[in-house]
C-alpha positions in Angstrom: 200.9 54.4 48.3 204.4 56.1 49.3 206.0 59.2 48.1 206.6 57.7 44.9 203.0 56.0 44.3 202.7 53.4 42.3 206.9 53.6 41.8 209.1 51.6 43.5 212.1 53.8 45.1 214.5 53.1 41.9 211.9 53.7 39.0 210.5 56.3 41.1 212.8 58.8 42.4 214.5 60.0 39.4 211.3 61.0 38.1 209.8 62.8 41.6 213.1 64.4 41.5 212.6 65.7 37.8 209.1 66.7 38.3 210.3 68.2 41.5 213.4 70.5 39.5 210.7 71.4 36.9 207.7 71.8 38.7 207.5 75.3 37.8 206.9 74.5 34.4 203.7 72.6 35.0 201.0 75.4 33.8 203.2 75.5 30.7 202.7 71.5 30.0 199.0 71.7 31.4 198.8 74.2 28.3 201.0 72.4 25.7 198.7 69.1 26.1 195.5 71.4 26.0 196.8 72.7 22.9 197.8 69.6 20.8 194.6 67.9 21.9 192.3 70.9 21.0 194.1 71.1 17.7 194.4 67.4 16.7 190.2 67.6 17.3 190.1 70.5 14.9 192.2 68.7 12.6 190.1 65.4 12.4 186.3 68.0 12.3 187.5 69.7 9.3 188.7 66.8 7.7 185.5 65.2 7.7 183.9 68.2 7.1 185.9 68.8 4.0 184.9 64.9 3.1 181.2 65.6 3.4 181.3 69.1 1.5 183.4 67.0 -1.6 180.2 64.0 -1.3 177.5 66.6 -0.5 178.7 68.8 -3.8 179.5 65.3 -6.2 176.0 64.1 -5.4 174.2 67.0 -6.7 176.0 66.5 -9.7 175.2 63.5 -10.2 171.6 64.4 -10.5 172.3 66.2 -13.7 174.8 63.0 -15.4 173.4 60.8 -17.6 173.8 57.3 -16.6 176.2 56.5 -19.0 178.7 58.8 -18.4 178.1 58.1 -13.8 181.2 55.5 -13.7 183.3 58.2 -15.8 182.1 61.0 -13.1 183.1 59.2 -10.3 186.8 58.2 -11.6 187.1 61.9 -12.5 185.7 62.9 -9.0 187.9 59.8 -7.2 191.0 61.1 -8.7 190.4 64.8 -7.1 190.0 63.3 -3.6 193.4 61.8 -2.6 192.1 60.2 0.7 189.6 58.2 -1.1 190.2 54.3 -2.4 187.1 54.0 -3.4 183.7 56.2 -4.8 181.0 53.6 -5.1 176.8 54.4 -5.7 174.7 51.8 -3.8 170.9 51.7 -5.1 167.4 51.3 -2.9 168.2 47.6 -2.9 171.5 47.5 -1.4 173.4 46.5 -4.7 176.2 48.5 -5.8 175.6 49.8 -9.1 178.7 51.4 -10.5 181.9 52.0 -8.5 185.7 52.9 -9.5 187.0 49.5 -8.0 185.2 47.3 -11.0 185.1 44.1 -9.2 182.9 45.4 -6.4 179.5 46.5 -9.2 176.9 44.1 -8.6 177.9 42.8 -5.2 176.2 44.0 -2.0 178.8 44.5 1.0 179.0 43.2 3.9 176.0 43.1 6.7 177.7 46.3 8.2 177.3 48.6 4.8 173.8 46.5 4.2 172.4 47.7 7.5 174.0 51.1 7.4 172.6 51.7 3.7 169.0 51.1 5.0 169.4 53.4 7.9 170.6 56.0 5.3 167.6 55.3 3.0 165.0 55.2 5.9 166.3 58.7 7.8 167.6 60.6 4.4 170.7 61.5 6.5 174.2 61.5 5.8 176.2 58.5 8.2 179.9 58.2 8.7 180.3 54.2 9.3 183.1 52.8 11.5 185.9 52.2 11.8 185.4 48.8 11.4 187.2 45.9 9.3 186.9 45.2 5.8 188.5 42.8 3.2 187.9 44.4 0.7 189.5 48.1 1.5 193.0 45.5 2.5 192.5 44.4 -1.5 192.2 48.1 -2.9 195.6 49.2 -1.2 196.0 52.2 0.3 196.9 55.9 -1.1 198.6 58.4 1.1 199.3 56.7 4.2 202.3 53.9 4.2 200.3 52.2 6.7 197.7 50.2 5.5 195.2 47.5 6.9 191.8 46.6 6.7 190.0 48.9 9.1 188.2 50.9 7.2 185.5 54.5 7.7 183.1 54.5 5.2 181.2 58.0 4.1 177.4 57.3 2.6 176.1 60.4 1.2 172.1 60.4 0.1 171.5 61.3 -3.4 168.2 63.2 -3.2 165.7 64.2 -5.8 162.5 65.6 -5.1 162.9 64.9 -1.4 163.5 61.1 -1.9 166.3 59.3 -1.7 167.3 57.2 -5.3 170.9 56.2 -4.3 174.0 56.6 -2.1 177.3 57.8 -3.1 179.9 55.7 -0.6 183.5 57.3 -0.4 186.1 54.5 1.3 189.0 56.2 3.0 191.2 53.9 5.2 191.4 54.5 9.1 195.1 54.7 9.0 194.5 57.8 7.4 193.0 59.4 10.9 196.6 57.9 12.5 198.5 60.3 10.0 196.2 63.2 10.9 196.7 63.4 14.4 200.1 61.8 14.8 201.8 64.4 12.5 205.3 62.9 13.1 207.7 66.5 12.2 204.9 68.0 15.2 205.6 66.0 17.8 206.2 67.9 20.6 208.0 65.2 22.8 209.4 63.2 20.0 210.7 60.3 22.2 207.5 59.0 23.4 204.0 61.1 22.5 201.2 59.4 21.5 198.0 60.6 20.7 195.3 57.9 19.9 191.5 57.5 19.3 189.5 54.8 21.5 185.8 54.3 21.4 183.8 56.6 24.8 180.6 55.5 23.8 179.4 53.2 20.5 175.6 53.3 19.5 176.3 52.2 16.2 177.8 48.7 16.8 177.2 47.6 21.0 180.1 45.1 20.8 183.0 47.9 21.0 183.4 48.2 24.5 184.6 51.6 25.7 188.3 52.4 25.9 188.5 50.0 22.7 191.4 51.2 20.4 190.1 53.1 17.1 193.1 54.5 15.5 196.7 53.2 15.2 199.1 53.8 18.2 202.2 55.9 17.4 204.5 52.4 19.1 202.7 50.4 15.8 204.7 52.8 13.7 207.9 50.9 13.0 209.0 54.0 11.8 209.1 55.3 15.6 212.9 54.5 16.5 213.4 55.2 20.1 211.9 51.6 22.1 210.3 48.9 21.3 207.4 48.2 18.3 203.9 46.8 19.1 204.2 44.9 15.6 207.7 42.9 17.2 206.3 42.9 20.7 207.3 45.4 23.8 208.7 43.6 26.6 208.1 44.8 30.4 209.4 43.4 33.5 205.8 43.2 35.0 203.9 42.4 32.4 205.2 40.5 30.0 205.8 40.7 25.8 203.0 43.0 24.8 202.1 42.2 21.2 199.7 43.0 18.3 198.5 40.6 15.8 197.7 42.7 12.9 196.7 46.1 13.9 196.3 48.8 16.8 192.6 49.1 16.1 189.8 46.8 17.9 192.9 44.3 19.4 193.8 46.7 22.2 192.0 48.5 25.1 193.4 50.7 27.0 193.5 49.3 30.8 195.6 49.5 33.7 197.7 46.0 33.6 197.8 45.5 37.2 193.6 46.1 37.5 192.8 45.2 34.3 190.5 48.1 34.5 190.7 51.0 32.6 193.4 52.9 33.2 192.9 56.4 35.2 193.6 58.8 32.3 190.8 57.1 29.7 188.8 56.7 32.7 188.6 60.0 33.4 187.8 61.4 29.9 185.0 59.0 29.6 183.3 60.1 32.7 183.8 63.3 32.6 184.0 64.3 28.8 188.0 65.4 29.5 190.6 65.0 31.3 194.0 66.3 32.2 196.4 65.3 34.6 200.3 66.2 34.3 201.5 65.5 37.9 204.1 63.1 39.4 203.3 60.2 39.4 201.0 59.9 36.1 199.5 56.6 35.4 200.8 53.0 34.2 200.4 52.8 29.8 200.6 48.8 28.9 204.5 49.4 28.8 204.4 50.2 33.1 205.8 53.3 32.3 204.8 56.9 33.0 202.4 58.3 31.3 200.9 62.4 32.0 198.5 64.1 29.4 195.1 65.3 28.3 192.2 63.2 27.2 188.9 64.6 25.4 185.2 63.1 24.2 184.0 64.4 20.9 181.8 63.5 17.6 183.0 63.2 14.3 180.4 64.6 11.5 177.9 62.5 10.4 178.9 59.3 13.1 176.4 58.4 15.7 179.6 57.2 18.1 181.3 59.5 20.8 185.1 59.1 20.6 187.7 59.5 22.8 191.4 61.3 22.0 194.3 60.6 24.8 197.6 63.0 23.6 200.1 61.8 26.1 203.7 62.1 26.9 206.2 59.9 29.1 206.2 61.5 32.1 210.0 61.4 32.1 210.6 63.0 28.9 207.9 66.1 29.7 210.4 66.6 33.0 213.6 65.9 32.2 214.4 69.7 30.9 217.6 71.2 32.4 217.1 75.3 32.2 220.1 76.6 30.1 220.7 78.8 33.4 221.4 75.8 34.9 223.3 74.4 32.6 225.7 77.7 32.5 225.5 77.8 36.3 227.0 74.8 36.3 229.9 76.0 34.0 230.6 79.1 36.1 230.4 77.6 39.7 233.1 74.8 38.0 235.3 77.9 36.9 234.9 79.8 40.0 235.6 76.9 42.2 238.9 76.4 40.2 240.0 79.5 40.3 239.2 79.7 44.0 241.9 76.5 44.5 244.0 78.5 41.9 244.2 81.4 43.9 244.8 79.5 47.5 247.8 77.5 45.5 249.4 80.2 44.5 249.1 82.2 47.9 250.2 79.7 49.6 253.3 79.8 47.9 255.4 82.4 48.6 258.4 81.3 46.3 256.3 82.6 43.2 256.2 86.5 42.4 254.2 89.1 41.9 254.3 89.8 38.7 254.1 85.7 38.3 250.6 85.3 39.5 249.1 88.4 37.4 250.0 86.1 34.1 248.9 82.9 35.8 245.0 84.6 36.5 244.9 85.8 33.1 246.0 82.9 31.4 243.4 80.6 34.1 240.7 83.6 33.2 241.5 83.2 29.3 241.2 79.3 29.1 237.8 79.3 31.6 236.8 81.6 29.1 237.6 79.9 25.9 236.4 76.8 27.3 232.9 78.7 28.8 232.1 79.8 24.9 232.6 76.4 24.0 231.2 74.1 26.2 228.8 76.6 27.5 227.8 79.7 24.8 228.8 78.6 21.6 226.6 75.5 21.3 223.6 77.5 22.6 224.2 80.5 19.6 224.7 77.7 17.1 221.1 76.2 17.5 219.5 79.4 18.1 221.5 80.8 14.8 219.9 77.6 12.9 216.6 78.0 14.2 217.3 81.4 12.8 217.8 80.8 9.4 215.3 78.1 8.8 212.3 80.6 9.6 214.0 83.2 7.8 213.5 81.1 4.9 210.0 80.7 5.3 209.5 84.2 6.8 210.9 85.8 3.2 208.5 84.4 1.0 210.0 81.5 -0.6 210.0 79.6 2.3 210.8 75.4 2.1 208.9 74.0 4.3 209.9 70.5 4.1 212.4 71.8 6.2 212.6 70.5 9.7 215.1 71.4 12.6 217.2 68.5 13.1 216.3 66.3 16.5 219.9 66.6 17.3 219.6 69.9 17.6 216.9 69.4 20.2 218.2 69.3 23.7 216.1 68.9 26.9 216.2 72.7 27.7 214.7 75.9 26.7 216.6 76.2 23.0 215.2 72.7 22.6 211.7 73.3 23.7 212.0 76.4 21.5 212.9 74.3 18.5 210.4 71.6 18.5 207.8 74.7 18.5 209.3 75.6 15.5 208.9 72.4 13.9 205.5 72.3 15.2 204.6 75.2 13.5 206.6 74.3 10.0 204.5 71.4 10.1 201.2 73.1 10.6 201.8 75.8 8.0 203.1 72.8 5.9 199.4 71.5 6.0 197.8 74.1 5.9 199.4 75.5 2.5 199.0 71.8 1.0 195.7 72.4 2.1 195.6 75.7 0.4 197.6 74.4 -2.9 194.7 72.1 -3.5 191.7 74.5 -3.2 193.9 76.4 -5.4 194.4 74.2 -7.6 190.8 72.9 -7.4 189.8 76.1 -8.2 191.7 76.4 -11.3 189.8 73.3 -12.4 186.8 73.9 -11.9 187.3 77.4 -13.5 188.9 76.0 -16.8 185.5 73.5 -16.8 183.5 76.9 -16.8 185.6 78.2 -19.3 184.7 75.5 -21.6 180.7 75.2 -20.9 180.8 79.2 -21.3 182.3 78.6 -24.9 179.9 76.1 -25.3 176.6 77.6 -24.7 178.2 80.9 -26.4 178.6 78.5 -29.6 174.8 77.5 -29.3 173.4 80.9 -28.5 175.1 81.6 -32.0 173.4 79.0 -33.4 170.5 80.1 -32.3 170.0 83.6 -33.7 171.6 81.8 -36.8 168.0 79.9 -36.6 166.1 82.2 -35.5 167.2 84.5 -38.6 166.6 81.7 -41.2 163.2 81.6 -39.6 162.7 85.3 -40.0 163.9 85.2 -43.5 161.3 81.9 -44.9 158.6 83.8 -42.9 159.1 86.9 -44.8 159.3 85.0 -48.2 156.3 82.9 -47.0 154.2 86.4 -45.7 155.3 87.2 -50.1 153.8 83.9 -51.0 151.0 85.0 -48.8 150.8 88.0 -50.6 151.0 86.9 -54.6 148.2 84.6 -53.6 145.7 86.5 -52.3 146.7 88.7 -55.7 145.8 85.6 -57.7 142.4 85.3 -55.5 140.8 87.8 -56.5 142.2 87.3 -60.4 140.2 84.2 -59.9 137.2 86.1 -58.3 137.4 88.9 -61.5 137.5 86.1 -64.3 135.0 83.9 -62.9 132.2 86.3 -64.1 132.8 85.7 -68.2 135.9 83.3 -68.5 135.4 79.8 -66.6 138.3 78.1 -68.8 140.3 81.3 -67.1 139.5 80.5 -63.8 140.4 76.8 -64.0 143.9 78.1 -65.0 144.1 80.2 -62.3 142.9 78.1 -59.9 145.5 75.8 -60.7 148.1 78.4 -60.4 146.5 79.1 -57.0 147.3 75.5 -55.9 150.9 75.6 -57.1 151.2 78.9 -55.0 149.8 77.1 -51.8 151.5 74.4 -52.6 154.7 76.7 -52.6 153.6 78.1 -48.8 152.7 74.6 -47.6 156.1 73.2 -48.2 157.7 76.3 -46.8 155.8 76.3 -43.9 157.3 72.8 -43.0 160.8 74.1 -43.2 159.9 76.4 -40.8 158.3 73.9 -38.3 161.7 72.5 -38.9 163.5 75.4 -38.2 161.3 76.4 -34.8 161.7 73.0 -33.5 165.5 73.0 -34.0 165.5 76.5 -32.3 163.3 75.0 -29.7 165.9 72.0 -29.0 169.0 74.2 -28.9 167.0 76.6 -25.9 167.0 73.2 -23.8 170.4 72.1 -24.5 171.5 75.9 -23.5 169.5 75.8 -20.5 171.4 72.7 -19.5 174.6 74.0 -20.0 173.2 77.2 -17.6 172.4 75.1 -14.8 176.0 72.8 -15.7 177.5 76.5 -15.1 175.6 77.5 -11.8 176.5 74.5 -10.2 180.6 74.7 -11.2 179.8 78.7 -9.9 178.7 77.5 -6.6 181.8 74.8 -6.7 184.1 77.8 -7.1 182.3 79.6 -4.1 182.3 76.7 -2.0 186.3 76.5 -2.7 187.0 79.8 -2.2 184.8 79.5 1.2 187.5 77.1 2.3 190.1 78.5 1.0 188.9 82.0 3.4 188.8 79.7 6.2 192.1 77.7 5.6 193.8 81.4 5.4 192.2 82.4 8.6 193.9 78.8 10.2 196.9 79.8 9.0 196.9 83.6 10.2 195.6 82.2 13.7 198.9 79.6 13.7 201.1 82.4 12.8 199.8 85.3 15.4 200.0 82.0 17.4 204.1 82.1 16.7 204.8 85.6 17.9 208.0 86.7 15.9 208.5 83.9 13.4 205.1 83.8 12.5 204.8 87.3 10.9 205.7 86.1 7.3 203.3 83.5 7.6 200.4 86.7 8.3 201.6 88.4 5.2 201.1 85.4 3.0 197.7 84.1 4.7 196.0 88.0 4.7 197.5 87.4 0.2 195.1 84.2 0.1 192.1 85.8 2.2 192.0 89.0 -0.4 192.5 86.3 -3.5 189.5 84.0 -2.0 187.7 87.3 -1.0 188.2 88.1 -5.2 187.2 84.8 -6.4 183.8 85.0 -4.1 183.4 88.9 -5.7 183.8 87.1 -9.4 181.7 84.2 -8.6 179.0 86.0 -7.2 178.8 88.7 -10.3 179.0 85.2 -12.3 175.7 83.7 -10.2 174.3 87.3 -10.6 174.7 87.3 -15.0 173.4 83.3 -14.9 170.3 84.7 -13.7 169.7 87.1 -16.5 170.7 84.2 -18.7 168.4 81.8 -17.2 165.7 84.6 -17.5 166.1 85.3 -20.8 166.7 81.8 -22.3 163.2 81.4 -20.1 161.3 84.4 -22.5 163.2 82.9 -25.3 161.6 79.2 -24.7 158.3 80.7 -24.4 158.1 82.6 -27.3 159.7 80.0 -29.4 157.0 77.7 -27.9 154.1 80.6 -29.1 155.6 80.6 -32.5 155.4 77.1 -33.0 152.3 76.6 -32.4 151.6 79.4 -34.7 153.0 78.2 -37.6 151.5 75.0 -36.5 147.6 76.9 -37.0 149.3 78.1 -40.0 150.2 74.9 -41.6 146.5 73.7 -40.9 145.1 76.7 -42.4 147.4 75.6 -45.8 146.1 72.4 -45.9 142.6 74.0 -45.1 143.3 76.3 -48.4 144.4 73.4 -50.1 141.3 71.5 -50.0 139.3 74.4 -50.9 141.0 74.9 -54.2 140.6 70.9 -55.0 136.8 71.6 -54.6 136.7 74.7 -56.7 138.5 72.8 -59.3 135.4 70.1 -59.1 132.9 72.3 -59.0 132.7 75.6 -61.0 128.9 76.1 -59.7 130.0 77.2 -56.3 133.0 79.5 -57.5 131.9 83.0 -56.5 131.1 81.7 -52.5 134.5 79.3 -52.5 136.4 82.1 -53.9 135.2 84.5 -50.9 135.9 81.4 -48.6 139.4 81.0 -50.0 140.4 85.1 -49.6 138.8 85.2 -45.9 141.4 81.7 -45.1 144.1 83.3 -46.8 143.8 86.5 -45.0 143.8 84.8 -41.7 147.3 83.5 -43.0 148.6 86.6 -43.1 147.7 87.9 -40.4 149.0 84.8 -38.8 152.3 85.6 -40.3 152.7 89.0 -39.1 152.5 87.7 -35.6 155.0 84.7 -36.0 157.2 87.7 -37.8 156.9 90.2 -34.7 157.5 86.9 -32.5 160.8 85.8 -34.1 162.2 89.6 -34.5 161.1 90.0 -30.2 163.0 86.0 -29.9 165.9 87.6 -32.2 166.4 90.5 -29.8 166.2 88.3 -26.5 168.4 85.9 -27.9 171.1 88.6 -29.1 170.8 90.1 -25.3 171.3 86.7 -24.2 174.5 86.3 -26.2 175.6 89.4 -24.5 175.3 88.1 -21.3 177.1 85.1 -21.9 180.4 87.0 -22.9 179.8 88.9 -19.7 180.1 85.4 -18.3 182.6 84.6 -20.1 184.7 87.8 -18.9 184.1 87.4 -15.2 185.1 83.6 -15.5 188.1 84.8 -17.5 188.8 87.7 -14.5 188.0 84.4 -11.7 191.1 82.5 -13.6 193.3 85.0 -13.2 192.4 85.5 -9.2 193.0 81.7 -9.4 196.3 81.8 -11.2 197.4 84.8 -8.6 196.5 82.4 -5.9 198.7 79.4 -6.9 201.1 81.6 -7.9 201.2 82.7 -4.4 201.2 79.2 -2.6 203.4 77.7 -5.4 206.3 80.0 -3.7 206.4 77.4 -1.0 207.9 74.1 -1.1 205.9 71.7 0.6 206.3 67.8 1.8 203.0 66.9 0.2 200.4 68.4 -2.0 
């Protein structure tokens, strides 16, 4: 290999001579491609992260929803995911049982979900599956990304209960998706030809990827990508042909050298070795036999057994061809100079012109070079440094647009232009970030109204619980009366038995009706407790319905903490025209920090709830069966009286019989009337605690409301 390597002389030495001019610069690219590859990794972790946090969270849930109201929970949970085209649950058998695509309940997938599902079921482990192609996701259509295909990643999340697994909830998200993530169009860096791609380092899931196999979609699929050729209409080269795609990027190419058909150097590399970076003259061949310079990395996407590769290159052309605005200005000024030099020699030379003559010819020549210096040389500079300018300002003052980009004209191959795609990096970072924000905001807000509601909710039954427990109180004090009159009428009976039989029959009778009286009392009051009883497990539901939404709202304002900290990092990162973005990202830190303050004196008050609706339970529970002995002891008194009424022989020793059972009832009276007053209390403490629920979830919307209101100041491309 010459000078120019791989290069012939014409291809190659306008490029050794650009790399040559700028070779200064190379730390500065060596840290530019470390940066966009270490941030599109961060980008595609968190993402999936955030993916298995929503699953993780929704299959917990699902654990408490009754199974006719599952395909209603996962619309309602599909609808608050906007990467997902699909939230399916497949049972032990491999069948899908409900799904929000209808057409796909009761079918089993293909062999690559089948075989996936078991591994899920046999190592009660979370998998991320694929990419890999899929009919059905092509049918479903897509959501955010205007590119859509087959190829498909597919998140199976065990349900667990008990330590055992009894379903999986699937979420489908199409692969073009992870295209959008890490190309990021307004970020590019070097607009006319960066591409940053995924391509399989090592598979253990499926053995038939071979490594360096394509995973994502290539930036040249995009026909949206204006300056050469399209891999969908075919790039032509001189060495190697029309190079063409059938339907997608993805699985069709891998990424080799075309005159070794091996691998090429840079993908290589990064398998080998886990990275790679090379940004020297004369890079290495891309299928186009162009020049190619960047950085390459391995990593591992949560939850997928597969090691991936990322490549973030640039045409080794464009990364070089900046011309320093010293240069540029250099060149104006040695162009005036030398004029003025030939100027000066002219008019020496002759002698016919005066003085005084040559005085107004050098200022007019040093007016016009001027003039024309601004122009040509100053003016255009100040103009995109002045626009620059004003777009951060916008952002920087706190009602900032950020759909706002720096227009590529504006972009020139020097220092102002390098400055300016920065800019527009960062515009388009802070744009995510805040949409990332906005929707953990707004998720917030949600899930803050829902515990709203089930406060109000178990509020309205811990009403209607003292509202029992006080008609309980009352027919137990009239019943402890009844109790009473009859053991009065007892031992009338007892006195009159001695001389007046007839008497006694009389008031035995009246005895009866009196029991009577109790027993049919009593049975309103096993009513009552069992009602009571009821309404304590329907509260306790609700209590748990609330912890969960409570640890929701933590989880959210977790991320929300960490999606600030992003966005302070990215704007420390930006020097000068990242100190508005501090301000505004230290506002959402001290909002999440409020919401985890709320939530957490929320968790602390469900405790005492969940203690005192336990206490309330249980005593209801001792009461009932109380009242229970009670009733038997009625009945008991009952057929005592029907044999007194048969037999007037054994009077005297019945009637002793009767007083001793009827005693026993009121003592067992007293103690179901201490146990409902001791309920009453628990339960009025227990109402108390919900309206301190109630308050701190009322104190959490407003934290929320304060936190959209904040993010809601920024205009944003997408939410």
């Amino acid at each position: 290999m010459g000078v120019f390597g791989w290069l012939d002389v014409r291809e190659g030495l306008p490029l050794w001579w650009s790399y040559r001019l700028n070779r200064h610069t190379k730390g500065s690219v060596e840290e530019v491609f470390e940066g966009i590859a270490r941030t599109r990794v961060m980008l595609l972790t968190e993402w999936a992260n955030e993916q298995w946090d929503f699953l993780e969270k929704a299959a917990q849930e699902l654990l408490f929803t009754s199974d006719e109201h599952v395909s209603g929970y996962l619309m309602k949970k599909w609808e608050k995911n906007r990467y997902l085209t699909e939230l399916f649950l497949i049972n032990p058998d491999g069948q899908i049982t409900h799904s929000t695509y209808a057409k796909q309940i009761g079918h089993y997938g293909n062999d690559k979900v089948q075989r996936a599902a078991v591994h899920v079921f046999d190592r009660k482990e979370k998998l991320l599956v694929g990419p890999y192609t899929d009919d059905i996701t092509e049918e479903i259509g897509p959501r955010t990304s205007s590119f859509h295909d087959e190829v498909t990643l597919l998140f199976l999340q065990p349900v667990m209960d008990g330590g055992r697994v009894v379903s999986l909830l699937a979420g489908r998200i199409p692969n073009d998706v992870l295209g959008d993530l890490i190309q990021r169009e307004a970020g590019h860096i070097y607009p006319d030809s960066g591409d940053n791609y995924l391509f399989m380092a090592k598979s253990n899931m499926d053995a038939a990827i071979a490594p360096g196999t394509a995973l994502s979609r290539s930036r040249f699929e995009d026909r949206t990508f204006t300056f050469g050729e399209n891999l969908k209409d075919g790039v032509h080269t001189k060495q190697w042909g029309t190079v063409k795609i059938q339907k997608h990027t993805e699985f069709e190419i891998r990424f080799t050298d075309p005159a070794t058909k091996e691998l090429h150097p840079g993908v290589a590399n990064t398998i080998q070795n886990g990275s790679n970076l090379f940004v020297e003259f004369p890079g290495y061949s891309d299928y186009r036999h162009i020049p190619v310079i960047g950085k390459g990395v391995t990593f591992q996407m949560p939850g997928s057994p597969d090691i991936w590769g990322m490549m973030c290159e640039g045409d080794l052309e464009e990364v070089y061809r900046t011309r320093s605005i010293s240069w540029r200005l250099l060149k104006h000024f040695m162009f005036f100079l030398l004029v003025g030099i030939i100027l000066q020699h002219t008019i020496a030379a002759a002698s016919f012109i005066p003085g005084w003559t040559t005085v107004i010819i050098d200022l007019a020549y040093g007016a016009l070079a001027s003039v024309i210096f601004y122009k040509q040389g100053l003016k255009p500079i100040v103009e995109r440094l002045q626009k620059m300018t004003d777009i951060t300002r916008e952002i920087a003052e706190g009602g900032g647009d950020l759909t706002n980009r720096l227009d590529s004209q504006l972009l020139f191959p020097d220092e102002t232009g390098a400055l300016g795609r920065w800019v527009n990096n960062l515009i388009d970072s802070q744009d995510e970030l805040m949409s990332k924000v906005k929707a953990a905001a707004l998720d917030v807000e949600e899930t803050n109204q829902s515990l709203r509601e089930k406060t109000m909710l178990a509020e309205r039954d811990s009403v209607a619980v003292i509202e029992q427990m006080s008609e309980m109180l009352e027919a137990i004090q009239l019943q402890l009366k009844d109790v009473q009159q009859a053991m009065r009428q007892v031992d009338e009976v007892g006195h009159t038995l001695t001389g007046l039989e007839q008497l006694s029959q009389e008031q035995v009778e009246h005895a009866q009706s009196e029991v009577a009286g109790i027993d049919s009392k009593m049975t309103v009051i096993v009513n009552k407790v069992n009602e009571a009883l009821m309404l304590t497990d329907d509260f306790k539901e609700l209590s748990n319905n609330i912890s969960t939404i409570v640890e929701t709202i933590n989880a959210i304002a977790y991320q929300t903490n960490l999606l600030a900290l992003n966005a302070a990092i990215e704007a420390a990162r930006a020097g000068e025209y990242g100190k508005g973005f501090g301000v505004v990202a230290l506002e959402i830190r001290k909002l999440a920090d409020q919401t985890t303050l709320a939530t957490k004196e929320i968790s602390d008050t469900l405790d005492q709830i969940e203690s005192s609706s336990t206490f309330v339970r249980t005593a209801i529970q001792e009461s009932s069966g109380e009242v229970e002995s009670g009733v038997e002891v009625v009945h008991s008194v009952q057929n005592v009286l029907v044999s007194m009424a048969k037999s007037s022989d054994s009077h005297p020793d019945i009637t002793d019989q009767m007083k001793s059972i009827i005693g026993n009832i009121a003592v067992i009276n007293e103690q179901n009337a201490r146990t409902v007053e001791n309920v009453d209390q628990s339960t009025d403490k227990m109402a108390g605690l919900i309206k301190e629920v109630r308050f701190d979830s009322e104190q959490s919307s407003f934290v929320a409301a304060a936190l959209r209101r904040t993010v809601d100041k920024f205009k944003l491309s997408k939410v």
